[in-house]
Structures are given as structure tokens and as C-alpha cells.
C-alpha positions as a printed Julia matrix, in Angstrom:
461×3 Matrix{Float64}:
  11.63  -10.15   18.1
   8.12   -9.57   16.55
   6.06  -12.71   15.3
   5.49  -12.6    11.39
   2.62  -11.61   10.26
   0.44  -14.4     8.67
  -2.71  -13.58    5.96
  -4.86  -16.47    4.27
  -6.01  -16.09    1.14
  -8.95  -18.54   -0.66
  -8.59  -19.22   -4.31
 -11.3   -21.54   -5.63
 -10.5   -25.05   -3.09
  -7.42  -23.96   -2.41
  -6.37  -22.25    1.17
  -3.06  -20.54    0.67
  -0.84  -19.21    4.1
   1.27  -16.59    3.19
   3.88  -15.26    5.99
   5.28  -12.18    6.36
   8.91  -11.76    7.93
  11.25   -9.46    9.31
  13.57   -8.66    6.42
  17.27  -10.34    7.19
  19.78   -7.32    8.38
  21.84   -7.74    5.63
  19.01   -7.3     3.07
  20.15   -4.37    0.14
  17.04   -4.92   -1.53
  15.15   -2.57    0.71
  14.59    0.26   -1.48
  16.68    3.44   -0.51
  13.86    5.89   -1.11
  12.22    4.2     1.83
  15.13    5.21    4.12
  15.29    8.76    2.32
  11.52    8.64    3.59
  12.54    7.3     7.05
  15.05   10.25    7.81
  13.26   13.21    6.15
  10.43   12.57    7.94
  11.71   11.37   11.19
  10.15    7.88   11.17
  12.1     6.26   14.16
  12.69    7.16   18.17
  14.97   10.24   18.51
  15.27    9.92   22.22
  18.71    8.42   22.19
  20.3     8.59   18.87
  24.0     7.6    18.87
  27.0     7.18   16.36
  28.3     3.52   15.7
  31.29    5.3    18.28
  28.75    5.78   20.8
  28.03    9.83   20.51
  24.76   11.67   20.99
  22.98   12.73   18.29
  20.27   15.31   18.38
  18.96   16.35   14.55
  18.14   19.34   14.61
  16.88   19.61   11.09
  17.2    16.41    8.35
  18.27   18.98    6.02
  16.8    19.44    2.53
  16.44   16.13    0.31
  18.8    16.81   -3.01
  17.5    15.76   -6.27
  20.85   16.86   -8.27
  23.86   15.36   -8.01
  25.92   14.81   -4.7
  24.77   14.51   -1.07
  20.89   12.96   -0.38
  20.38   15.76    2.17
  21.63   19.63    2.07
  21.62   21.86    4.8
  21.01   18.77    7.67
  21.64   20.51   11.19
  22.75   18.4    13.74
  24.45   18.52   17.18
  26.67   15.35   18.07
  27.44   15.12   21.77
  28.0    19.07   22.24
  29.61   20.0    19.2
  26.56   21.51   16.39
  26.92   20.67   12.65
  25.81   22.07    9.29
  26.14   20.27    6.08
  24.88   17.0     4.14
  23.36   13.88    5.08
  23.46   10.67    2.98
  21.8     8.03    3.09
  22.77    4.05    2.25
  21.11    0.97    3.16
  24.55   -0.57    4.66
  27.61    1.34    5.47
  29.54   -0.65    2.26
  27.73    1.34   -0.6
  29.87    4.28    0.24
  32.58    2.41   -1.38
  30.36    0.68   -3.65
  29.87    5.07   -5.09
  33.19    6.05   -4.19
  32.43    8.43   -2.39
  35.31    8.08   -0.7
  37.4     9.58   -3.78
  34.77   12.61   -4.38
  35.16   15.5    -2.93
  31.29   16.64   -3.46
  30.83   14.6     0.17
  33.43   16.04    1.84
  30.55   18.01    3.15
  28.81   15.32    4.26
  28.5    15.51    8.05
  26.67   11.95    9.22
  26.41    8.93    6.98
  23.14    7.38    8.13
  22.32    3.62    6.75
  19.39    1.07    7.35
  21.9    -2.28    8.65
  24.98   -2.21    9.95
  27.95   -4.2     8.24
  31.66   -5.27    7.87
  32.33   -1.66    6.88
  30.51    0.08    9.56
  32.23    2.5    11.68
  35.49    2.3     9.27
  34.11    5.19    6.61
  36.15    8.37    5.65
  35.81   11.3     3.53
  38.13   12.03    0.31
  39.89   14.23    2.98
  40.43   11.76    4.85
  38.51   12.56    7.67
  36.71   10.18    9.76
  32.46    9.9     8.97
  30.45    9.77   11.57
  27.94    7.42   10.97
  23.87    6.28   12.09
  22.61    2.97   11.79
  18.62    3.01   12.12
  17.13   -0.24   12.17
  17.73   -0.63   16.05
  15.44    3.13   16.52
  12.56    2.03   14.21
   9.31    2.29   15.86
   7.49   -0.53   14.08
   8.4    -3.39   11.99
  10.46   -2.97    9.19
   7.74   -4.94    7.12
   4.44   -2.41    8.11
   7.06    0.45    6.85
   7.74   -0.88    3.58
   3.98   -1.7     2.83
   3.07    1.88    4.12
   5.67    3.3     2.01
   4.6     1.48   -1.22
   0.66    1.72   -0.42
   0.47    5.65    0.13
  -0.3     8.06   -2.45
   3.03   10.07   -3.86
   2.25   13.94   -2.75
  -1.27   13.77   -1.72
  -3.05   15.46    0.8
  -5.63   12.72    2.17
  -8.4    15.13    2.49
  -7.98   16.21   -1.09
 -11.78   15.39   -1.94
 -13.44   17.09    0.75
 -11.14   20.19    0.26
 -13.95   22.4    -1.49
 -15.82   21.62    1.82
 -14.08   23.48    4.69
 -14.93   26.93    5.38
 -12.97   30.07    4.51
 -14.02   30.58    8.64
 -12.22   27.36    9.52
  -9.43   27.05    7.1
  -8.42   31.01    7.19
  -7.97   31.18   10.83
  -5.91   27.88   11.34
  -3.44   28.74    8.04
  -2.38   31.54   10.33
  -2.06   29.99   13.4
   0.14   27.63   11.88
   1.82   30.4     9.96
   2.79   31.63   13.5
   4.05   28.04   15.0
   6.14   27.67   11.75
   7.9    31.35   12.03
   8.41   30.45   16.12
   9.79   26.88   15.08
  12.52   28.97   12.79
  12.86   31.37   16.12
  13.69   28.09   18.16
  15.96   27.34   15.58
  17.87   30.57   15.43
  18.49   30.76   19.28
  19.81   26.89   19.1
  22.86   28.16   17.48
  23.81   29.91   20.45
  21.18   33.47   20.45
  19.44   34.89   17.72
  21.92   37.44   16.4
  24.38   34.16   15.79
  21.29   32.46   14.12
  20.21   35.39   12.25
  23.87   35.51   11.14
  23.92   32.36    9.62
  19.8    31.79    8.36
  21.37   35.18    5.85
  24.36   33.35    4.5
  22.21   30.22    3.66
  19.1    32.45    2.64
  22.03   34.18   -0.21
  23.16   30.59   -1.55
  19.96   29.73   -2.57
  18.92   26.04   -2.53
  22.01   25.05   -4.12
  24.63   26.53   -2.19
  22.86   27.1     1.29
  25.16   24.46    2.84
  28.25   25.68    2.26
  26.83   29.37    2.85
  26.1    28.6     6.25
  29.03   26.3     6.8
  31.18   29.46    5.96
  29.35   31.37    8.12
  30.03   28.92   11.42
  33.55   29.09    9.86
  33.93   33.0    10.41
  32.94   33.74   13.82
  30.95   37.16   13.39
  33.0    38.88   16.22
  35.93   37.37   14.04
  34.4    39.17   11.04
  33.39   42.25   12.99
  37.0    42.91   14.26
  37.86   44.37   10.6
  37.74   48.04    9.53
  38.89   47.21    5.73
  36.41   46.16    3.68
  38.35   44.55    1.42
  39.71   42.89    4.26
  36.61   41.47    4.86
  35.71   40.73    1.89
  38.99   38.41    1.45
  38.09   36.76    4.84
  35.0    35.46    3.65
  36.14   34.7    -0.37
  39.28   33.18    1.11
  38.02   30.53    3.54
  35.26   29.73    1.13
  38.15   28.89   -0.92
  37.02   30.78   -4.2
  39.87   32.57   -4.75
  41.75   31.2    -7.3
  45.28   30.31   -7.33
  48.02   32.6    -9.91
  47.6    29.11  -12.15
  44.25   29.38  -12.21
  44.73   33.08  -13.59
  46.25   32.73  -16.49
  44.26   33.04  -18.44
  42.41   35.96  -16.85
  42.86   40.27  -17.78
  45.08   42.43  -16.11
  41.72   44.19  -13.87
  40.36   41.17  -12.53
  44.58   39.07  -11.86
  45.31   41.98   -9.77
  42.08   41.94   -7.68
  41.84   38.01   -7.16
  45.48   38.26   -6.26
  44.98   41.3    -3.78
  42.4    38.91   -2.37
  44.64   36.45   -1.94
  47.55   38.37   -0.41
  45.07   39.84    2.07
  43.73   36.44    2.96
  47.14   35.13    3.3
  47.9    37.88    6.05
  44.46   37.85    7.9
  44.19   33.94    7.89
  48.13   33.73    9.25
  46.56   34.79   12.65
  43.2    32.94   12.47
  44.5    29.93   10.96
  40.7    29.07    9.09
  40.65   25.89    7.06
  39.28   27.21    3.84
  35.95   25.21    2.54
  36.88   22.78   -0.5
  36.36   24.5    -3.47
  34.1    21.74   -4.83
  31.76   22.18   -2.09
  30.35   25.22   -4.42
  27.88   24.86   -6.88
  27.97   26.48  -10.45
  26.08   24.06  -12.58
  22.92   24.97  -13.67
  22.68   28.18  -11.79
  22.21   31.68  -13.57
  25.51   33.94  -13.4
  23.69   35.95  -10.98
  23.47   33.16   -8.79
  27.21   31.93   -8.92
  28.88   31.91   -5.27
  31.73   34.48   -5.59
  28.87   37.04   -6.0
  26.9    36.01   -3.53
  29.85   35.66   -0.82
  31.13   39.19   -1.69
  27.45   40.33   -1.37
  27.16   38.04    1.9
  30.54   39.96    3.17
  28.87   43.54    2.27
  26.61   42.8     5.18
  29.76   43.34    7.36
  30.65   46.42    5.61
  32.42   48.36    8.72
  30.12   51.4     7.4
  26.85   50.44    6.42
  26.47   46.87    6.93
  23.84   45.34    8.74
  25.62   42.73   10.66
  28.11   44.72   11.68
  26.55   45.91   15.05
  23.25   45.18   16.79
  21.56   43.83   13.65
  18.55   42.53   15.88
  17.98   46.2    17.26
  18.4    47.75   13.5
  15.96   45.48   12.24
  13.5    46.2    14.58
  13.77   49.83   14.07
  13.19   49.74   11.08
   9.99   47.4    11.75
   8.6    50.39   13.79
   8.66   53.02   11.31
   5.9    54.39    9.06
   7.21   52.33    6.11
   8.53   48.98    7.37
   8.61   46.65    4.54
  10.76   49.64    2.35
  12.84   50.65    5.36
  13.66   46.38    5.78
  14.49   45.99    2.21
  16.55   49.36    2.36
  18.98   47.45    4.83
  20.32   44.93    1.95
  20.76   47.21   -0.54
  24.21   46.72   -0.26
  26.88   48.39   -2.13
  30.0    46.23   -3.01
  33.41   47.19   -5.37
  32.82   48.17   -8.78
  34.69   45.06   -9.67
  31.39   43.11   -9.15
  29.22   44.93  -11.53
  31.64   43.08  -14.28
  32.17   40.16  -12.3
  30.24   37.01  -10.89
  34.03   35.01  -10.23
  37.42   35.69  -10.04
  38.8    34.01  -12.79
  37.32   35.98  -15.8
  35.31   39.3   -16.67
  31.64   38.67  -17.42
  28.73   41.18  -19.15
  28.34   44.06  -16.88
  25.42   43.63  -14.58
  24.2    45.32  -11.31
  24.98   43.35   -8.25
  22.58   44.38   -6.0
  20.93   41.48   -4.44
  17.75   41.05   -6.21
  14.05   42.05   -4.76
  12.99   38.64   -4.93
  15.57   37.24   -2.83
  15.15   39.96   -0.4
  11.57   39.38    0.56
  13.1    35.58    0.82
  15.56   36.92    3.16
  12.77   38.59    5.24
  10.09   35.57    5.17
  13.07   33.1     5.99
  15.08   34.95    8.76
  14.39   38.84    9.08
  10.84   37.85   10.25
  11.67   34.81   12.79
  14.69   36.72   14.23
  11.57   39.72   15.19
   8.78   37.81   15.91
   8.28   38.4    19.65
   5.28   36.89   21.66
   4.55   40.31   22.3
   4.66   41.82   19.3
   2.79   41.3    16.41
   4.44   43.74   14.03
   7.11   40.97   12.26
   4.11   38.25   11.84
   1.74   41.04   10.34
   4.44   41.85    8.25
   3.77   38.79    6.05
   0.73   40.41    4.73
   2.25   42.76    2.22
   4.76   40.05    1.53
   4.02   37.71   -2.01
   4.01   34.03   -1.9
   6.43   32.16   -4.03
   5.2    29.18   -5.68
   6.7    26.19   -4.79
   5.85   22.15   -4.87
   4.48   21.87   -1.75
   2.51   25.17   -2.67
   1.5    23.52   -5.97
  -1.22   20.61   -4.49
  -2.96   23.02   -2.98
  -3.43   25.89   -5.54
  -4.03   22.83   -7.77
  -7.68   22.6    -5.2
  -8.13   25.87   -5.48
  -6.25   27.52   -2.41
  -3.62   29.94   -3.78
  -1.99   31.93   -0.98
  -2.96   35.46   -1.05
   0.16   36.6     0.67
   3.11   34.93    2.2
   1.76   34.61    5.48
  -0.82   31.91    4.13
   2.25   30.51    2.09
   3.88   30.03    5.15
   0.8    28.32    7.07
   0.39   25.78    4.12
   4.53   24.95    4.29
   3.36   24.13    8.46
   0.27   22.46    7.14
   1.71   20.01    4.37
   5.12   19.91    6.68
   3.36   18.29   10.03
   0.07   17.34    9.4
  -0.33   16.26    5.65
   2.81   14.3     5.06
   2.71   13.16    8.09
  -0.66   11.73    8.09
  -1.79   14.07   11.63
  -5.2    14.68   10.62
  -6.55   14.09   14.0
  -4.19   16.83   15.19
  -5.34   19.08   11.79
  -8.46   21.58   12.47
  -9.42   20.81    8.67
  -8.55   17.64    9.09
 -11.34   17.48   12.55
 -13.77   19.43   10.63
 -14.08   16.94    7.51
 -14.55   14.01    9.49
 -17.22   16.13   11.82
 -19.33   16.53    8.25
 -22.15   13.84    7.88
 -21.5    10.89    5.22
């Protein structure tokens, strides 16, 4: 146990002795954004993580922190003992505020695959899902690295979103700052290689980066969680492509029930029920627990965006004829990397074609305004920043990396602070070397380990 901390403090004749405890463990007045802080940024010893039951956990990824409604974190990637997970994260200060949220009787966190809290208590161990389903659950305060007390005055004392060197930005070099953006460019796009061949080689990991590069932010986590649920040699072993297109709409569980049709026209009834026949038949053998419907994500998200649309254009990627996963995408890719027009001949491979159904379509329950469902340029070039260009980027060749060049940089808000001083990424290969920059140096307060970082404090007073 760690002495308190004592600090004297002199007002006029008066000496005053203030001391600074641990916090009790059954304090709920620690702020939850400090444990949101804690697990995003992986603030505690990771050596020897295990359950409340005693299981090994190894995060592979905190996921994405979630400022809409539902789960804290989207997209978390963890492996407990040997088994490797995809989904949410959320985050409590004791196990009892599940209740205190009901979570337990919302479906939204059936998704959720580790609840991870600050203190244990009389509810620890003893969560489930609205399923009914057991939670696995994380209980931190025994892994933190320093006292409780120096975390929540750090937490409250550092500037929101700010990169310390901020005022001596304007100072470093093009020569120094250039250089290092793309070296860390290249340790980020190996990082997402690592990544890909943890989920078993990189075809698998290519497989499923694509699903959750199609779902956007919103609907990345159940993208990918569909695409662990459909083995690829599962998906492969089809020569309909309607087939496979009811594989994949089926165990996302978008297809709608004949209730839920009533309501619909005679054109779009007999398709969603053909769907559901065919998934019927297919799934008899397979036996695939279909996702919860509420796991999907319409609110706020442009008909384009809605996930029957983007499943059936996730399935057209297994089109038995033309579609890229269906055989050796890894080799396909990088032929088309090797030919005189790479970027075009890259994008070429997801112009996918899907049933005309889906040009009046973006769900199965009603007709929409006709509309081309291509997937979009924008989201292509995503598609090849986020997964193409790791699953390519051999140590020996520098084609994929290169390839980042003629690629445009999407502004985002970690982007923002630095354009804001002046730095706007030419090209998505610096947009990718500020992500690296701001992800494991900045926020993390590395500037030791940051070449800019070295170079300001090398700079005379």
C-alpha cells in the first residue's frame, strides 16, 4: 500500500497539512471519463490481464471510443485465453452500474464483448447480456501502474486535445518533420499488417479489415463480427450468388420476417422472402446464429450508408464470377499493384456489380428513390488506405507504401490540430504518419521517443 501523499501550504500565520489518499475501492465518484481514458489509452500493465473467472486477456485493439448512443467502445479486438473477439467494450466504475443502465434489458450491448470497471463489487462476476449470455468482465484497479490519486490529477491537469509542442511547431524543419511523418506512416501501415496476420494470415484479416472498412464508423462492429461469423471458405463454397448474398443478409439478421412485410410492394416481398427461403436452406446445414438485428445502425446515417446495402455490396466481393475475395485476393491485389496504372486497376476491383434490386433499394422492407449502388470513390480509397495497402505492404517492396502518394487525405479530428498549425497533409501517406504521430507519441505524452519532439528541446531557450 502506497503512503499518502502530504503538501503544506502557508496562508498568512497559518501552516495548513493537506493529505492525499488512496481513493476507498468502493468510491463511484471517480469520474468515468478517467477510466474511458485509462482503457483507450492503455494506462495499466497488460502483462497478465485476466477475467474476474480467471481467463487471459490479450487486447488486441481497445476499439473505437463511441460518442452516440450504446457501447463506450466499437470495434475492441480482443483474444480471451485462445478464443479472439470483435465487438464493444464498456466501461463502468463498478460492475453494479450495468444494472444501474439496464443494460441488461437492451439489446444495443448484446454486442458487448468484455465489461471492464475500475472496483470490483457485490455484482462482479454475476453480469449477463439481454440474451442472456454470460459477460465477461475486467476489473483494473489491481493492473494500474501508479496511484490512483497521480492518475486523476494527471487526467484533470492536462490539456483536452493538445499536442504539447504546439508552440514550437512553426520551428521544426520541413527536413526533420517530412522524413519522420513517413517513417511513422510506414510503422502505422506494418502495425495494421501485424494486425491482419493476428486473425489467423492476412487473406483472413484482409477479409474482415473490408467488411468493417464497408460499415463505416457506425456499423464496423457488426461488419466484422459478420464476417468472423461466415467463415470465407464457408462463403467461398457457393456458386449462386444469390445464395451468397442470403448467407451474408441472413446471419446479419436483416432480412425481415413476412410480418415485417406487410406493408412492403409485390417486387421487393418476393425478393426479401427469396432471401429468406434461401437462408433457411443454406443455414439448415451451417447452423449460423444470425447477429441481433439491433446490433445495426440506421440512425443518423445517409440511405447510402444503411447496412442492407452495404452487406449485399460486402457479399458482391464473393461474387463466384468477379469477386475479389473469392480466390487468391492477396495475389489479385498485387497484380494489379504491378501494372502501369495501379491506383485505377485497385479501384477497378470494387466496382462491384450487385442485383438490380439494389439500385431501388437500401433495405428490404420498402422501395426507396432509385440510386446507383456502386460503392462510392471515397470509400474506396478508404478501403485501400485501411486494408488494401497493409495487406501489400511487404518489407521488400515499396510499391503499396508509395501508393499513398496519389491517395487524398481525409480530414479528420485528430487531423484537425495539426492543419489548425499549419501542417495539412499533402497526401494520405502524411495523413497516415500524423494518425502514428498523435496516436503514440502526442497523446501519449512520448516526446522523448518523438524526432520533433528531440529536435524542439535540442533548440536553445
Amino acid at each position: 500500500m502506497s503512503l499518502p501523499d502530504r503538501f503544506f501550504y502557508a496562508l498568512s500565520d497559518e501552516l495548513l497539512e493537506v493529505v492525499l489518499h488512496e481513493p476507498s475501492a468502493d468510491a463511484r465518484d471517480v469520474p468515468e471519463a478517467l477510466i474511458h481514458d485509462l482503457w483507450e489509452h492503455q494506462r495499466f500493465d497488460l502483462s497478465n490481464l485476466k477475467t474476474t473467472e480467471g481467463s487471459l486477456v490479450a487486447v488486441l485493439s481497445p476499439g473505437r471510443h463511441n460518442t452516440d448512443s450504446g457501447p463506450d467502445f466499437l470495434d475492441a479486438r480482443l483474444r480471451i485465453d485462445d478464443t479472439l473477439w470483435s465487438g464493444a467494450a464498456e466501461i463502468h466504475s463498478t460492475s453494479g452500474v450495468w444494472f444501474d443502465h439496464e443494460h441488461e434489458r437492451d439489446v444495443h450491448y448484446n454486442s458487448t464483448i468484455l465489461h471492464v470497471v475500475l472496483f470490483n463489487d457485490m455484482w462482479t462476476g454475476k453480469l449477463q447480456r439481454e440474451d442472456g449470455t454470460i459477460l465477461p468482465e475486467l476489473v483494473l484497479y489491481p493492473y494500474l501502474g501508479a496511484p490512483l490519486r497521480r492518475l486523476l490529477h494527471s487526467f484533470y491537469m492536462r490539456p483536452a486535445k493538445q499536442i504539447f509542442c504546439a508552440a514550437g511547431w512553426s520551428r521544426v524543419p520541413d527536413e526533420v518533420r517530412s522524413p519522420y511523418l513517413e517513417d511513422l506512416a510506414r510503422e502505422r501501415i506494418a502495425s495494421k499488417r501485424q494486425r491482419m496476420k493476428a486473425s489467423g494470415s492476412i487473406e483472413v484479416g484482409l477479409y474482415h479489415d473490408l467488411f468493417a472498412g464497408l460499415g463505416y464508423s457506425k456499423n464496423s462492429a457488426p461488419m466484422r463480427t459478420l464476417a468472423q461469423l461466415v467463415p470465407l471458405e464457408v462463403a467461398r463454397s457457393f456458386r449462386d450468388p444469390f445464395d451468397v448474398e442470403a448467407l451474408y443478409l441472413g446471419a446479419a439478421g436483416l432480412v425481415p420476417t413476412p410480418s415485417g412485410l406487410l406493408e412492403a410492394d409485390r417486387t421487393t416481398a418476393d425478393y426479401a422472402m427469396d432471401l429468406r427461403d434461401r437462408f433457411e436452406r443454406i443455414n439448415h446445414r451451417l447452423e449460423i446464429e444470425p447477429l441481433d438485428p439491433a446490433a445495426w445502425r440506421f440512425f443518423r446515417l445517409r440511405p447510402a450508408n444503411f447496412p442492407p446495402l452495404r452487406v449485399a455490396q460486402a457479399a458482391s466481393l464473393l461474387h463466384p464470377d468477379s469477386g475479389l475475395l473469392r480466390s487468391s485476393p492477396v495475389d489479385t491485389l498485387r497484380s494489379a499493384l504491378r501494372s502501369a496504372r495501379p491506383l485505377e486497376s485497385l479501384r477497378s476491383l470494387f466496382h462491384v456489380t450487385l442485383p438490380d434490386f439494389w439500385n431501388w433499394h437500401v433495405r428490404l422492407d420498402k422501395r426507396s428513390t432509385k440510386r446507383s449502388s456502386y460503392i462510392g470513390r471515397d470509400r474506396i480509397d478508404a478501403l485501400l488506405v485501411n486494408a488494401v495497402i497493409p495487406a501489400l505492404a511487404r518489407a521488400d517492396d515499396d510499391a503499396a507504401i508509395r501508393l499513398l502518394e496519389h491517395l487524398t487525405a481525409e480530414e479528420d479530428e485528430i487531423l484537425r490540430p495539426f492543419i489548425h498549425l499549419g501542417t495539412k497533409p499533402a497526401h494520405a501517406l502524411e495523413a497516415q504518419g500524423l494518425h502514428q504521430l498523435f496516436r503514440t507519441r502526442c497523446r501519449e505524452a512520448r516526446c522523448l521517443t518523438c524526432a520533433i519532439g528531440r529536435h524542439l528541446l535540442s533548440l536553445p531557450e
